[in-house]
C-alpha positions in Angstrom: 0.0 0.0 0.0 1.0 3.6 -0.5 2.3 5.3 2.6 0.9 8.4 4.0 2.7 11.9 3.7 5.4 11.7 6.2 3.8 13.9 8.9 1.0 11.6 9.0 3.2 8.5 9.5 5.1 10.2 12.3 2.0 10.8 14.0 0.6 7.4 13.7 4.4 6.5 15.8 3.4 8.9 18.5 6.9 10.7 17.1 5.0 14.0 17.0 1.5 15.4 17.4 -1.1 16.3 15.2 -0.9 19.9 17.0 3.5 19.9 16.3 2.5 19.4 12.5 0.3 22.0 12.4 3.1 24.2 13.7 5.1 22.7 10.9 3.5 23.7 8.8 2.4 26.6 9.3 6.5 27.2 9.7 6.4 26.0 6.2 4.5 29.2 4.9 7.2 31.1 5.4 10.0 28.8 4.5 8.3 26.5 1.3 11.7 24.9 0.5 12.1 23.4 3.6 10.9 19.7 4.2 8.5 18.5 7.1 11.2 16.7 8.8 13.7 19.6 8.9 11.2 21.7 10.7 10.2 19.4 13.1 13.9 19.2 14.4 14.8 23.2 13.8 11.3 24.1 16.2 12.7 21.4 18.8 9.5 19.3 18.6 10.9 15.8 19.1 14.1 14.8 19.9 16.6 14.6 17.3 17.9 11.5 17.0 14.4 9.7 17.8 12.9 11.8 15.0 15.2 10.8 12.5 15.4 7.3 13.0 11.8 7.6 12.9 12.1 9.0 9.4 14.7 6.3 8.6 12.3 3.8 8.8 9.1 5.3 7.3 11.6 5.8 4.2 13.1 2.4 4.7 16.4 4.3 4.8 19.6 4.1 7.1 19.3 7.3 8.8 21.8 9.3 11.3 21.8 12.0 13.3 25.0 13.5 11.7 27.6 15.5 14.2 31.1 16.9 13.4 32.6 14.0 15.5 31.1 11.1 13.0 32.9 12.0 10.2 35.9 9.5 9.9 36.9 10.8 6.3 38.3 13.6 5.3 35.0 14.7 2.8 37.4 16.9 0.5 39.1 13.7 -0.3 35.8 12.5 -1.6 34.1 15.4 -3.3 34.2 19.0 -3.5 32.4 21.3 -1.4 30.3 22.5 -4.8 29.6 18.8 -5.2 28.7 18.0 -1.2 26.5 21.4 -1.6 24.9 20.7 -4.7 23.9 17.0 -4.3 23.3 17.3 -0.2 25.8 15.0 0.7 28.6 14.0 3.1 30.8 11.2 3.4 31.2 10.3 6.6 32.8 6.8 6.9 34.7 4.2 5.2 35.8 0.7 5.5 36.8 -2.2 3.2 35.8 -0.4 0.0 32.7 0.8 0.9 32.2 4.5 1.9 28.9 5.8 3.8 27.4 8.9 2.7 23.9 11.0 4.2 22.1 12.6 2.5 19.9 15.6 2.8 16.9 14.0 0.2 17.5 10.1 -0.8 14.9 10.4 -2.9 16.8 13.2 -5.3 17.7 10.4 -7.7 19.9 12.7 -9.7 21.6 13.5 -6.9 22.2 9.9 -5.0 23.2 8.6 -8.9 25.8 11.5 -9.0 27.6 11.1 -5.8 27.2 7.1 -6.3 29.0 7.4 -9.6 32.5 9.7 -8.5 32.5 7.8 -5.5 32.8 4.4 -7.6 35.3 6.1 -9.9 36.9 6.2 -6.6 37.0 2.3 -6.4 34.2 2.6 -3.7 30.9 1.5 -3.0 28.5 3.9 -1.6 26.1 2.8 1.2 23.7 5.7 1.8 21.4 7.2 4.6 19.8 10.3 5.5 20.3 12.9 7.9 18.5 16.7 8.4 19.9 19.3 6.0 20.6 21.5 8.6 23.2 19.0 9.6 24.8 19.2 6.8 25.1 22.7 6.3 26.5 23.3 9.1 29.0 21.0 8.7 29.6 22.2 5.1 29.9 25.6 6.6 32.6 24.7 8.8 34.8 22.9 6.3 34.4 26.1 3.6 37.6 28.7 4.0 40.1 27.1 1.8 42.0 30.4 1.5 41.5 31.5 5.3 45.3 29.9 6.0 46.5 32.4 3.5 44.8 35.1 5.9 46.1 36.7 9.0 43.8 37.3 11.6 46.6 37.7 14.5 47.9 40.7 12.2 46.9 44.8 13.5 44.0 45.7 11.6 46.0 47.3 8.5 47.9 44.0 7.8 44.4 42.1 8.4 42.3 43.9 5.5 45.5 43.8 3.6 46.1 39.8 4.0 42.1 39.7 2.9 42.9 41.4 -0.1 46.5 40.4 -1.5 45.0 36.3 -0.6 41.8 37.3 -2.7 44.0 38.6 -5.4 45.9 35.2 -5.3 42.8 33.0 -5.2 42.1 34.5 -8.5 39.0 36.2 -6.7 36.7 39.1 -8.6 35.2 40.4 -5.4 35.2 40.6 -1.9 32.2 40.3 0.7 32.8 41.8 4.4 29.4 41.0 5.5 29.3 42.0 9.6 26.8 39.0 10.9 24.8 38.5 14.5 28.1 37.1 16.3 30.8 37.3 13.5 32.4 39.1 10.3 32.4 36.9 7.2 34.4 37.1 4.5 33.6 35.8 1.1 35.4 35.7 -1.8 33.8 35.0 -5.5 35.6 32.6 -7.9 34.8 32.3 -11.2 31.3 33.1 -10.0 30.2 31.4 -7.1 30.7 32.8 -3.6 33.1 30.5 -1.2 33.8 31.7 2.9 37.5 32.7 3.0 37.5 33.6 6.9 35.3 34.2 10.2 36.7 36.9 12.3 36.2 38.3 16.0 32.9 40.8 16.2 35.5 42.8 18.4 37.2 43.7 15.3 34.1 45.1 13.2 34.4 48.6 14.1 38.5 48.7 13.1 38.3 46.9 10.0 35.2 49.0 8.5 37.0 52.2 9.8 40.5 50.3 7.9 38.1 50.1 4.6 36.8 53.7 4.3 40.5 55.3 5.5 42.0 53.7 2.1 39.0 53.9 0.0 38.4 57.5 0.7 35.3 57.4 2.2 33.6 59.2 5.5 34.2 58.0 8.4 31.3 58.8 10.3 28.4 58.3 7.4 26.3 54.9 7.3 24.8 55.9 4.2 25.5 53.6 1.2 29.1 55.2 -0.2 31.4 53.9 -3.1 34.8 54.7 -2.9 37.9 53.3 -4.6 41.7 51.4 -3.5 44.7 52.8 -5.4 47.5 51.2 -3.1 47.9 48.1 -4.5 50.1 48.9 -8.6 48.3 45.9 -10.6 44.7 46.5 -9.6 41.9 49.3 -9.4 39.8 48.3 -6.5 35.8 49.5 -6.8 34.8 50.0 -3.5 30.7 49.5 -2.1 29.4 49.9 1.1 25.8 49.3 2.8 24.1 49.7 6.0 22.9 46.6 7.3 20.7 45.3 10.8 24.4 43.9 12.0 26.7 46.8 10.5 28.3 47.8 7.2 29.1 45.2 4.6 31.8 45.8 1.8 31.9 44.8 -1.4 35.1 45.4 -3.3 35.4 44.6 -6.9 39.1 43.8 -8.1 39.7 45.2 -11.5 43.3 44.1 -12.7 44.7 46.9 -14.3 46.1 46.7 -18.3 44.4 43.4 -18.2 44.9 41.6 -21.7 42.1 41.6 -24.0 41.1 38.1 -24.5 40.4 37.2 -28.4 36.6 36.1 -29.3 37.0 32.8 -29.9 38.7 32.1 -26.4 35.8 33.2 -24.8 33.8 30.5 -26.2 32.2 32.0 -29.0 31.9 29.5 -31.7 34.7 29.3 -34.0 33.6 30.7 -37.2 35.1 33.1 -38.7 32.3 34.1 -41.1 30.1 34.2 -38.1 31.7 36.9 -36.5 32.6 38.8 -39.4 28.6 38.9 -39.9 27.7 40.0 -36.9 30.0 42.6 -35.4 31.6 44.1 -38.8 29.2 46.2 -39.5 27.8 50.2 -40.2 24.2 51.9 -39.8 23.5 49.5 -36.8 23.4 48.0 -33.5 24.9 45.2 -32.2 23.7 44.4 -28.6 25.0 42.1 -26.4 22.7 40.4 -23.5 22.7 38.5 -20.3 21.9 38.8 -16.8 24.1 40.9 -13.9 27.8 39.4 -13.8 27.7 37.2 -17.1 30.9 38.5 -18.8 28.7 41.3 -21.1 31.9 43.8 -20.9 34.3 41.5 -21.1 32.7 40.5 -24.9 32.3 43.8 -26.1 36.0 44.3 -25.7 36.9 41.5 -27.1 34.6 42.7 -30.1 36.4 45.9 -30.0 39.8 44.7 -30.1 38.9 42.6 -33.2 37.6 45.5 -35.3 40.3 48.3 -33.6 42.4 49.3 -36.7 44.4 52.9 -36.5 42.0 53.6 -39.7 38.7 53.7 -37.2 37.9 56.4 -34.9 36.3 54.4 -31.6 34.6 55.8 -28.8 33.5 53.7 -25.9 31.2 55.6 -22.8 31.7 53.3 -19.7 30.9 53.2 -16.3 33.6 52.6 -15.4 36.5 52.3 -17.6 37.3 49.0 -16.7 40.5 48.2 -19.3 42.5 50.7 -21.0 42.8 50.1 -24.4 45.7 52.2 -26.4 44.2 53.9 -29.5 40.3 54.0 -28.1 38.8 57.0 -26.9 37.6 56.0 -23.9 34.9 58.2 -21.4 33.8 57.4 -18.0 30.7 58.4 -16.9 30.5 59.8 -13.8 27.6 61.5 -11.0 28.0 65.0 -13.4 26.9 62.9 -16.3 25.0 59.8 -18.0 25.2 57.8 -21.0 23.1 60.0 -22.8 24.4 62.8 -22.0 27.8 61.2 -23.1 26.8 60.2 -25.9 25.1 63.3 -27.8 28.6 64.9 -27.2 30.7 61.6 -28.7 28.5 62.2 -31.9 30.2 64.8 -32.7 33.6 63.9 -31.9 33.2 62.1 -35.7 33.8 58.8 -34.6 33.3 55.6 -36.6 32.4 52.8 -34.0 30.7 53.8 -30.3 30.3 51.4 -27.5 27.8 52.3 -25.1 28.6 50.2 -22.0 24.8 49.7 -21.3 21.3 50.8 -22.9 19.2 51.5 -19.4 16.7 53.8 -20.7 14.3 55.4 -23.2 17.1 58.5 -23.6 19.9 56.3 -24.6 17.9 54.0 -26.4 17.0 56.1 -28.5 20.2 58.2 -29.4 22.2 54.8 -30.3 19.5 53.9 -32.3 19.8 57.5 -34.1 23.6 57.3 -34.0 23.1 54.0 -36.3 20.5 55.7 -38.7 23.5 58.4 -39.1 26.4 55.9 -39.9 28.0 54.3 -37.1 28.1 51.4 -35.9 26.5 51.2 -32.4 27.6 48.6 -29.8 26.1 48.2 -26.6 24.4 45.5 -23.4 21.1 45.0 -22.5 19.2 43.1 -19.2 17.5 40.5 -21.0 17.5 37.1 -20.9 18.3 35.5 -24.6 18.8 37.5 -27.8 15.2 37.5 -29.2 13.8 39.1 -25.9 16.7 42.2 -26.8 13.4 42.9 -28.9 11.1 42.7 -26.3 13.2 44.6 -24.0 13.6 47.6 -26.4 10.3 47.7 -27.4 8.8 48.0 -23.8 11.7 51.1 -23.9 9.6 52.7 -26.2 11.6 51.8 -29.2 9.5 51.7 -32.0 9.3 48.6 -34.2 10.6 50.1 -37.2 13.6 51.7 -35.6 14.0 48.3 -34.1 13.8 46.2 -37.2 16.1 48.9 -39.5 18.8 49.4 -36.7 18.9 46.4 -35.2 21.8 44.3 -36.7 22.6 41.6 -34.4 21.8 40.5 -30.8 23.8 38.0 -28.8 23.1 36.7 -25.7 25.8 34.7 -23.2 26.1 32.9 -20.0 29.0 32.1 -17.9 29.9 28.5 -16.7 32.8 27.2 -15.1 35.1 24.9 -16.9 36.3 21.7 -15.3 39.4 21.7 -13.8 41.9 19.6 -15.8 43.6 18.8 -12.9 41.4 16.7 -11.2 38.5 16.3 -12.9 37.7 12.4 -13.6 36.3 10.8 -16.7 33.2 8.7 -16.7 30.3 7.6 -19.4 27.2 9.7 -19.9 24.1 8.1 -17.5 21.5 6.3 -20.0 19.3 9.5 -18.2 22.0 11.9 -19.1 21.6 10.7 -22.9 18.3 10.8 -23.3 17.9 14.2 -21.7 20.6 15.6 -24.6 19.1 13.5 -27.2 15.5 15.4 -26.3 17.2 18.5 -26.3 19.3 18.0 -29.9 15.6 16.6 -31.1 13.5 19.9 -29.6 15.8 22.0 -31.7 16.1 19.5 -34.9 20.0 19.1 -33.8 21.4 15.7 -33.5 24.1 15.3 -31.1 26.9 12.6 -31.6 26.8 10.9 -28.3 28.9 7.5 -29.9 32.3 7.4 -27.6 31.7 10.6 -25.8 32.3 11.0 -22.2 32.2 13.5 -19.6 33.9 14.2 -16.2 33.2 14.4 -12.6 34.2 17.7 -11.1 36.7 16.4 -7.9 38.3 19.4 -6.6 41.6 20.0 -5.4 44.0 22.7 -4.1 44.3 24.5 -7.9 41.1 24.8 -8.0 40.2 25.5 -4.3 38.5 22.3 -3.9 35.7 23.2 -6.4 36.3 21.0 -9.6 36.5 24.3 -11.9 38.8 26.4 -12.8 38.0 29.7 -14.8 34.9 30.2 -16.9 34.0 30.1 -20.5 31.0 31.7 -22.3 28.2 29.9 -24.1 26.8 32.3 -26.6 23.9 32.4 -28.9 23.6 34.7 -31.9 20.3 36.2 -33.6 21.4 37.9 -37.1 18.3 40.1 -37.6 17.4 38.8 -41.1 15.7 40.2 -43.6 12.4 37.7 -42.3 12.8 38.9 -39.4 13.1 42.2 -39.6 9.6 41.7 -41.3 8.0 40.2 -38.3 9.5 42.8 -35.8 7.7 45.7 -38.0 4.8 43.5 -37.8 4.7 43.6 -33.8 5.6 39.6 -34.0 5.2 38.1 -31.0 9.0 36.9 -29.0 7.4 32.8 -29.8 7.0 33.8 -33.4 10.5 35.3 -33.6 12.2 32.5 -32.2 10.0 30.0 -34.3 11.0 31.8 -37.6 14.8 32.8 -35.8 15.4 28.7 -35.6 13.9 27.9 -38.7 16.6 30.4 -40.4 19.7 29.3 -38.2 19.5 30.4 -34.9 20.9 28.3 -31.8 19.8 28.8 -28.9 21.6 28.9 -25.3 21.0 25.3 -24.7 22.9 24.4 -27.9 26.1 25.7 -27.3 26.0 24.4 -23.9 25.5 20.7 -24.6 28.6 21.3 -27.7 30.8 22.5 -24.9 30.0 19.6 -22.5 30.4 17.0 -25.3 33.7 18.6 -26.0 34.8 18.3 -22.2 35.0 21.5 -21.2 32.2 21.8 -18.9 29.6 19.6 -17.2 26.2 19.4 -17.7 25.2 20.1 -14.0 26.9 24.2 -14.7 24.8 24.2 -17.8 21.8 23.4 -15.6 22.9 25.9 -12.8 22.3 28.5 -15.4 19.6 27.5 -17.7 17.6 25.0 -15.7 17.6 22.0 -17.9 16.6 19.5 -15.7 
């Protein structure tokens, strides 16, 4: 027979009452991603380890109440903390081949299959149970800060923030969080995208180290208003400072911006290699060329590399930034600041006569419309936009105000990106695709009337090790998608087309999606398809 919902079966037990899973539930308003039994154990309504044994065996599951002083392994010989985080899972104990692991949720298939399947690549067998989530993210929580014995926290308060940001620098880190919390400072470092806990330090030291941050990033001392300021001390790096009031303090953001980075060339990015497609879309005149993703997805970092490919001492180019992140010799390059805006930068760059403007982002009617005039007038127009693919760039201006036939006679190309992390080669482990893994691609490849080659292809398990800080990845590569705005389409924009008829008519003439270019680069072994999900939900 079926079983009963789980709150039901713990009742029948005499585990809880009928009045505790009301308060569960009602707990569960306010916190929907949280299971039944999670809550029972965070509100303190039975006692832990009866409650999930009691779970155990309603599940028909091996279940422990998972502390710090059970864990016989080192887990970061196992898996990596993305991987332990991801699938819910720690390995706790091993002996004669076989390795135990909890579990958050043994019924997350896709999850049990994963960790089951690096863990035999391991030689071992897994034997699994289940514990309460909070368990193990506490205990992930206490093993992240791979880079805090880089950090000195014995240090005075000048060689403390300093040690934060010369170990973020080598961590290959793009920001840094100073978060003050209830009972601690946190600091947080983002690598290749995804935030990791570099240190905990003393609550004592709040007050000097926020007082350290706005003496060399020129700020006031005694405001609690949101400020920005900037670091100059350190030769190889313009630091962007950001600060914000908080209920436990002020947290700091500071973005690190190497200075005279190199520009990388298109292709290393990740855009496909074709030469013909990129001559299409980016060597152009009378036109736009916008570039579109989310927050953070590597939109600047394209339209330099653009730039850099069609710089020629011949060309006049103008880019408007805010800021200036990489100097580029022979550009003109303008920095919008509080005295000015992008529209108010760009009416005076038209008539500096130049060939090619970049307009570091379209955020408004104004500036909208004054790129699209600058490409009725000659130029070629480069700019980003918040959107989420390349046909909704169309969407997106249109709800600017744009009309459609400024949109469908200006509008050249739009491309949209993501960023995911590649795999770090050293440590990443090679293993077949899962029958479920195939089929998955295979309905992807058939949605899109793309067949995928799947014969002989394998993929890796991300690992981790100390190259990579114990993630499996190392660096991040772009998948792109590119919409030339053809002649049909430019039809169905100036006939108000809906963004499903665009992208119906878009893929009949050419157009890969996102998805595409995601499933070539994990066929290729650059990525894996659990970073493609991350960012485009696939599964």
């Amino acid at each position: 027979m079926a079983k009963q919902p789980l709150g039901i079966e713990l009742v029948k037990q005499g585990i809880v009452t009928e009045a505790d899973i009301e308060q569960a539930l009602d707990y569960q308003k306010l916190h929907p991603h949280k299971k039944i039994g999670d809550i029972l154990n965070i509100l303190g309504l039975c006692e832990s380890n009866r409650l999930i044994n009691a779970i155990g065996e309603i599940l028909d599951e091996k279940a422990i109440y998972l502390l710090e002083n059970d864990i016989r392994v080192d887990i970061l010989d196992y898996m990596s903390l993305d991987i332990a985080r991801q699938n819910k899972a720690i390995p706790f104990e091993i002996a004669n081949g076989k390795i135990k692991v909890c579990f958050a949720d043994t019924s997350n298939k896709r999850s049990v299959e994963t960790v089951r399947l690096l863990l035999l690549n391991k030689g071992l067998v897994m034997e699994k149970y289940i514990t309460f989530e909070t368990n193990i993210e506490r205990i992930l929580d206490s093993l992240q800060g791979t880079a805090s014995d880089n950090i000195n926290v014995n240090a005075d308060v000048s060689g403390l923030v300093d040690s934060i940001i010369k170990t973020a620098m080598e961590k290959r880190a793009s920001d840094i969080h100073i978060e003050p919390l209830e009972n601690t400072v946190r600091v947080r470092y983002r690598i290749d995208g995804r935030l990791m806990t570099a240190v905990q330090i003393d609550k004592e030291k709040q007050a000097q180290i926020i007082g350290r941050l706005k003496a060399i990033s020129n700020m006031h001392q005694e405001k609690q208003e949101s400020q920005d300021g900037r670091i100059l001390a350190y030769p190889d790096y313009n630091i962007r400072v950001s600060s914000q009031k908080n209920v436990n303090g002020e947290k700091f953001v500071l973005r690190l911006l190497k200075k005279n980075a190199d520009i990388k060339q298109i292709f290393d990015l990740g855009f496909p290699q074709d030469e013909k497609l990129v001559n299409d879309s980016f060597n152009k005149r009378n036109s736009i060329t916008v570039i579109a993703a989310p927050t953070g997805e590597g939109k600047t970092t394209t339209l330099y590399s653009i730039i850099d490919y069609l710089n020629r001492p011949q060309i006049n180019i103008t880019t408007i930034e805010d800021p200036v992140e990489i100097r580029i010799d022979g550009l003109n390059q303008i920095e919008v600041d509080a005295k000015s805006t992008f529209s108010d930068s760009l009416r005076t760059v038209l008539r500096q006569d130049p060939d090619i403007i970049l307009v570091g982002e379209i955020r408004d009617k104004e500036t909208a419309e004054i790129a699209m005039q600058a490409g009725q007038t000659g130029h070629y127009v480069l700019s980003t936009i918040h959107t989420i693919d390349s046909i909704e760039v169309i969407t997106r201006l249109r709800k600017m105000g744009i009309s459609n036939y400024d949109i469908a006679s200006i509008l050249a190309t739009s491309v949209s990106q993501r960023l995911v992390r590649r795999i770090c080669p050293h440590c990443a482990v090679e293993r077949d695709f899962t029958e479920e893994e195939k089929q998955l691609i295979q309905k992807i490849g058939e949605k899109y009337n793309i067949h995928f080659a799947l014969d002989g292809k394998k993929t890796y398990q991300a690992v981790g090790c100390n190259r990579c800080n114990n993630t499996g990845y190392y660096d991040r590569i772009g998948i792109f998608e590119v919409l030339s705005v053809t002649d049909e389409i430019k039809e169905l924009i100036s006939d108000n087309a809906s963004s499903m008829e665009l992208r119906k008519k878009a893929i009949e003439t050419g157009y890969k999606p996102l998805i595409i270019d995601g499933i070539e680069k994990v066929l290729n072994g650059i990525t894996t398809l659990e970073e493609i999900n991350d960012k485009l939900v696939i599964y």
